[in-house]
ZAKOLVO-173385 format. One line per 4 residues: their letters; for each residue x, y, z of C-alpha. Coordinates in pm, whole numbers, plus 50000, padded with zeros to 5 digits. Example, Ala and Ser with C-alpha at 12.3 -4.5 7.8 and 13.67 -1.06 7.14 Angstrom:
# residues 2
as = 51230:49550:50780; 51367:49894:50714
END
This chain:
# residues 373
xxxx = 50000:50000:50000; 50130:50320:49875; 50220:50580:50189; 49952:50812:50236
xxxx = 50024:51178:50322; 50125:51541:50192; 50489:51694:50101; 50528:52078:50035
xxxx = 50798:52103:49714; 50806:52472:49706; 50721:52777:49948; 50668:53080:49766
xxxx = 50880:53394:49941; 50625:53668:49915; 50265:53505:50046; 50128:53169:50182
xxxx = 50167:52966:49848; 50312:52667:49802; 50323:52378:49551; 50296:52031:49722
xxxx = 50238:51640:49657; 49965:51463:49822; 50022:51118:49853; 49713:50908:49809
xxxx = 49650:50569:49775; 49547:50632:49361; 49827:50803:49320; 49973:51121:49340
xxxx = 49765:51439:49340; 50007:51783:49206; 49906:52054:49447; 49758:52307:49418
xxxx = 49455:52128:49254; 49106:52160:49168; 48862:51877:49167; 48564:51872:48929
xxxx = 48271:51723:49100; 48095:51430:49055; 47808:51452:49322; 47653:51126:49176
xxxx = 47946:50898:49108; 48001:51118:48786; 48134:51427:48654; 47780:51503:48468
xxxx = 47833:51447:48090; 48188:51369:48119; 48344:50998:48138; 48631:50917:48346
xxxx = 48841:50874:48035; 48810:51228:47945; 48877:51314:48324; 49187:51124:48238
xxxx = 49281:51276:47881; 49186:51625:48057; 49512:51562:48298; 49268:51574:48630
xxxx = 49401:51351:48894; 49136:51418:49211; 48758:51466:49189; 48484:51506:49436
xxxx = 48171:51273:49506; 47886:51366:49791; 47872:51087:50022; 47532:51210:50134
xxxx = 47360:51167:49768; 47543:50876:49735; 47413:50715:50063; 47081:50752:49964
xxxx = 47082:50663:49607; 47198:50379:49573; 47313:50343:49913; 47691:50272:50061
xxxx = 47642:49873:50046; 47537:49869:49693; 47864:50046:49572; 48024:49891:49897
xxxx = 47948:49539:49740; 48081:49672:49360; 48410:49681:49495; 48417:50031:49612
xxxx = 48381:50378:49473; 48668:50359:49236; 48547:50069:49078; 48211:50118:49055
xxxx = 48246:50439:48857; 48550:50339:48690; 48756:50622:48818; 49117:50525:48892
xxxx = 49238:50864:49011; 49197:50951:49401; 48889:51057:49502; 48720:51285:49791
xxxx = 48387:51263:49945; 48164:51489:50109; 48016:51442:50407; 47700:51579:50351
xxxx = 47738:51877:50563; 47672:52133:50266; 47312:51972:50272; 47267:52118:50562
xxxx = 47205:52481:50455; 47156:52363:50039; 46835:52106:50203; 46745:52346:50534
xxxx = 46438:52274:50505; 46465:51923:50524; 46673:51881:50767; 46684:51901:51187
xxxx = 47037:51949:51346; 47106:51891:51707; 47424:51775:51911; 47368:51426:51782
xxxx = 47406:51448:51435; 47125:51547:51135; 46814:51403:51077; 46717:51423:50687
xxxx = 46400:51356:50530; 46484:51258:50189; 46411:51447:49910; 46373:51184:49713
xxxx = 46113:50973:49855; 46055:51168:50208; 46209:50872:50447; 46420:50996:50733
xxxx = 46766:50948:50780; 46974:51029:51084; 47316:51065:51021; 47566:51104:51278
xxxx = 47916:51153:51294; 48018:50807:51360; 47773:50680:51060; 47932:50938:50816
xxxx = 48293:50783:50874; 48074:50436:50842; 47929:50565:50520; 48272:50693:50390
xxxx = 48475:50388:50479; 48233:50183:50305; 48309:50382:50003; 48668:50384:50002
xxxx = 48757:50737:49877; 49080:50853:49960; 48994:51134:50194; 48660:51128:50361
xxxx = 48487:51446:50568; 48423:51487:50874; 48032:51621:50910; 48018:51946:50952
xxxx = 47742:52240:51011; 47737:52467:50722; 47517:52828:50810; 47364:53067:50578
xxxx = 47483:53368:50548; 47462:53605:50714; 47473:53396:51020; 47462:53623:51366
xxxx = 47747:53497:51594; 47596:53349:51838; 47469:53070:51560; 47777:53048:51384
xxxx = 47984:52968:51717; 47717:52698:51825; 47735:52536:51468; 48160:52566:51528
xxxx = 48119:52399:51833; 47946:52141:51745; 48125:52097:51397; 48457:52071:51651
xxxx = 48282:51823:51866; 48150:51588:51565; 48512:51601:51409; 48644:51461:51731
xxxx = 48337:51207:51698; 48484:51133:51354; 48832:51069:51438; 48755:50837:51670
xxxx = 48505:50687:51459; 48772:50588:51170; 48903:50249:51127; 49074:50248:50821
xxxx = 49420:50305:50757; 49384:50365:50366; 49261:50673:50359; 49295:51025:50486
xxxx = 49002:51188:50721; 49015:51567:50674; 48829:51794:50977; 48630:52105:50866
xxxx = 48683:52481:51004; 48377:52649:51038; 48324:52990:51179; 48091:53174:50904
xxxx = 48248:53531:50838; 48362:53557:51179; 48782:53559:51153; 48851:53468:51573
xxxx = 48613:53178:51556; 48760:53063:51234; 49110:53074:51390; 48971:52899:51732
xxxx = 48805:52613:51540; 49096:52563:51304; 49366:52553:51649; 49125:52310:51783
xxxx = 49074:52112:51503; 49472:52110:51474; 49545:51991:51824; 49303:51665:51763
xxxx = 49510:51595:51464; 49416:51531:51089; 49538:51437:50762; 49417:51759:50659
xxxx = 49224:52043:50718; 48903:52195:50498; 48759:52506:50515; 48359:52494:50511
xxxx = 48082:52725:50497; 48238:52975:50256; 48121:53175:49916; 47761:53160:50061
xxxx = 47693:53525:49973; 47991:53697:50204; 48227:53945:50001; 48558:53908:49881
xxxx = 48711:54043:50165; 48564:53832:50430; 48649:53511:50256; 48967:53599:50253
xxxx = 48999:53688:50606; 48868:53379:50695; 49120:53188:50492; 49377:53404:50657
xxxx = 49236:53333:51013; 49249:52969:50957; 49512:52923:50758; 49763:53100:51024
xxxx = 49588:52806:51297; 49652:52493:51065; 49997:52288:51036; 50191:52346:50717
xxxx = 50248:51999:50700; 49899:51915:50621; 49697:51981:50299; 49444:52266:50309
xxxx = 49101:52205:50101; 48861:52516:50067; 48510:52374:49964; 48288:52536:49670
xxxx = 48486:52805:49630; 48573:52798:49231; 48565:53132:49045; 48912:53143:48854
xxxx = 48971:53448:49063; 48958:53311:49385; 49168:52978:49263; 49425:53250:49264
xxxx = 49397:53448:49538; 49267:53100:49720; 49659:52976:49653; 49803:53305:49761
xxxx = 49661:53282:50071; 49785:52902:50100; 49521:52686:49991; 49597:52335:49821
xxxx = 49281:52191:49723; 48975:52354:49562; 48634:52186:49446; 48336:52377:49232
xxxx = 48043:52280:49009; 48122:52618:48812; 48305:52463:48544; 48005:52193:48462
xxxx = 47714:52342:48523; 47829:52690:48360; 47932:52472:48067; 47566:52302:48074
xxxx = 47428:52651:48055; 47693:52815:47802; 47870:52983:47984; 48237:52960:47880
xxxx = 48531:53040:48033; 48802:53230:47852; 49169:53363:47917; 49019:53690:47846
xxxx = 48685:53671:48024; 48346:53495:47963; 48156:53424:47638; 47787:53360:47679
xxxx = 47710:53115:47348; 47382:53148:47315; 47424:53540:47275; 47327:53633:46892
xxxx = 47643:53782:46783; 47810:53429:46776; 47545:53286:46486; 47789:53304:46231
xxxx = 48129:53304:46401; 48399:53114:46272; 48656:53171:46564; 48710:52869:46829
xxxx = 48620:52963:47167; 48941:53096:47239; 49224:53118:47043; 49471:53080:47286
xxxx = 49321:52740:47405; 49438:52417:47298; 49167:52204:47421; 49042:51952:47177
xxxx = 48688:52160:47147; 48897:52488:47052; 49093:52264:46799; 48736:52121:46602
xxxx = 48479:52341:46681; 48299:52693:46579; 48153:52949:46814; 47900:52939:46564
xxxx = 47854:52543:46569; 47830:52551:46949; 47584:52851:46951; 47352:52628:46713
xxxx = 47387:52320:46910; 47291:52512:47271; 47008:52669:47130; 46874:52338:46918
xxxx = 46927:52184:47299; 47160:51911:47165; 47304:51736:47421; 47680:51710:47278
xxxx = 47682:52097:47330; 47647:52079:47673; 47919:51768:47671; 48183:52015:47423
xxxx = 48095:52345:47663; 48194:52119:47978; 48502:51999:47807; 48603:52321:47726
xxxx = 48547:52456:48072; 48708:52154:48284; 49002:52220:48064; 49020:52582:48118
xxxx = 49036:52501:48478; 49299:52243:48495; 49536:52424:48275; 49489:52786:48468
xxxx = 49591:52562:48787; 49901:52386:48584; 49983:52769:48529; 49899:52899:48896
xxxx = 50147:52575:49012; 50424:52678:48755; 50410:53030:48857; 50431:52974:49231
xxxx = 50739:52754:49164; 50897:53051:48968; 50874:53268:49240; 50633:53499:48983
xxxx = 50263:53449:49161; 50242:53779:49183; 50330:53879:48811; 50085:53609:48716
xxxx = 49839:53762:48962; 49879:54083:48820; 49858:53948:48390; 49569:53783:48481
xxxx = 49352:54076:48642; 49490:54314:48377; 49441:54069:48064; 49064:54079:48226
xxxx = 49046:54455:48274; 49139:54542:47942; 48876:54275:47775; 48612:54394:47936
x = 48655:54781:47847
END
């Protein structure tokens, strides 16, 4: 069994980035990464072949969906997560602590754990901590999640430093919970927008001791600002030995500051769904396919990308085929997007190692500015 854990290669002099290695037991994730998600054992239109071809090496799956449909001993008895999907790259599951605020109303937390009622056929389902490690195990993803209580926002701070508490309390819960030694269990900071209880749960969190460390509960509606001071509160709490995951947070502008202010591991739906709905990421900004002035454009989606949809395809092709609702457009859009994403991070990883994050920092937000005047 290959040795699990996480190796920093390169500590960039002027902020918190750093390129790293994170040692999993389906090989060997180049930090910092971002992980398309694949809430129901798939990356929606994509196949794990094209994952492959794309150059991803991580990707996300919700434990919670997962659990109820169709259920932890079904893919537990099909060998396992990897095999059932047919996904031989590592893999990270949620806990299903996200579906606390995204199902609210279906839900009742207390100290316990969460009781859902499915919203799928209405049966309840109580999950606690120790049944999420259960869950997870079951599985076999290479890192599993700790539950966790994610709060709208804005949450007043009395209810954001219950829901810490009580995320600190299950992660302890968790960790004792685990039992096996092939794969990594990550605890969650919470701590909504509030910087001291984001740097209390994360020194708590760092004294119990875990593979790594996610932060929860952010780009929920707070500004730029406040994410970032809660990455900074946390981060400055959390062991730089250990990987550092911030969950749902995806725009290609915060996968940059995100790594500036020392974050390893991202996760988003942005590239996927916006590709479902055209919305295509460029290196000079978005293009919205549907829009009429694309009808009879020649041009690729971006010149300067050398993804195999840029290579083939017209902006006028792809316009026809999302407004004739042809389901290939989605599939070429997606490409196009998850490949935008993986190569910006190849470029974010390239430029920390250079010492030039800043420079990059700096191209990027001016190649932006001057597109959009």
């Amino acid at each position: 069994m290959a040795r699990l854990g996480f190796q920093v290669t390169h500590q960039d002099g002027s902020s918190r980035a750093r390129t790293g290695l994170l040692q999993t037991a389906h090989g060997v994730v180049a930090t910092p990464a971002f992980m398309p998600v694949g809430s129901q054992a798939t990356v929606k239109g994509i196949s794990s072949e094209e994952l492959t071809s794309l150059g991803f090496e991580m990707i996300l799956c919700n434990a919670y969906h997962l659990y109820l449909r169709p259920g932890h001993r079904v893919i537990e008895d099909m060998g396992g997560l990897h095999r059932f999907m047919g996904w031989p790259g590592a893999i990270l599951t949620d806990s299903g602590g996200y579906q606390v605020l995204s199902l609210a109303a279906l839900c009742k937390v207390s100290d316990d754990g969460v009781t859902f009622q499915s919203h799928l056929d209405g049966s309840l389902h109580h999950l606690t901590p120790e049944l999420v490690v259960e869950i997870q195990e079951s599985f076999g993803p290479d890192v599993a999640m700790i539950l966790d209580e994610c709060l709208p926002y804005p949450a007043p701070m009395d209810a954001a430093e219950r829901a810490m508490t009580r995320t600190t309390q299950w992660a302890r819960r968790c960790r004792d919970a685990r039992r096996r030694s092939d794969q990594m269990l990550f605890g969650i900071v919470q701590g909504a927008h509030y910087p001291d209880l984001r740097a209390r749960a994360a020194a708590a969190l760092a004294e119990m001791g875990f593979d790594g460390y996610a932060l929860g509960g952010l780009s929920v509606g707070e500004e730029k600002p406040a994410l970032y001071a809660a990455l900074d509160a946390a981060v400055a709490e959390l062991p730089a030995s250990a990987p550092r995951y911030v969950m749902g947070v995806g725009t290609p502008e915060d996968l940059i500051e995100g790594v500036a202010h020392g974050v390893d591991l991202f996760d988003c739906v942005m590239p996927t769904r916006h590709g479902r709905t055209g919305w295509l990421f460029t290196s000079f900004g978005r293009v919205l396919i549907k829009n009429a002035q694309y009808a009879k454009d020649e041009s690729p989606i971006d010149p300067d990308c050398a993804c195999s949809v840029c290579r083939a395809y017209s902006r006028a092709y792809l316009r026809h085929l999302f407004m004739a609702k042809e389901m290939l457009g989605a599939r070429l859009n997606t490409i196009h997007n998850l490949h935008y994403f993986q190569t910006l991070m190849a470029s974010i990883r390239e430029a920390v190692r250079e010492g030039r994050l800043q420079e990059f920092q700096k191209h990027f937000h001016v190649q932006r500015e001057a597109c959009q005047a």
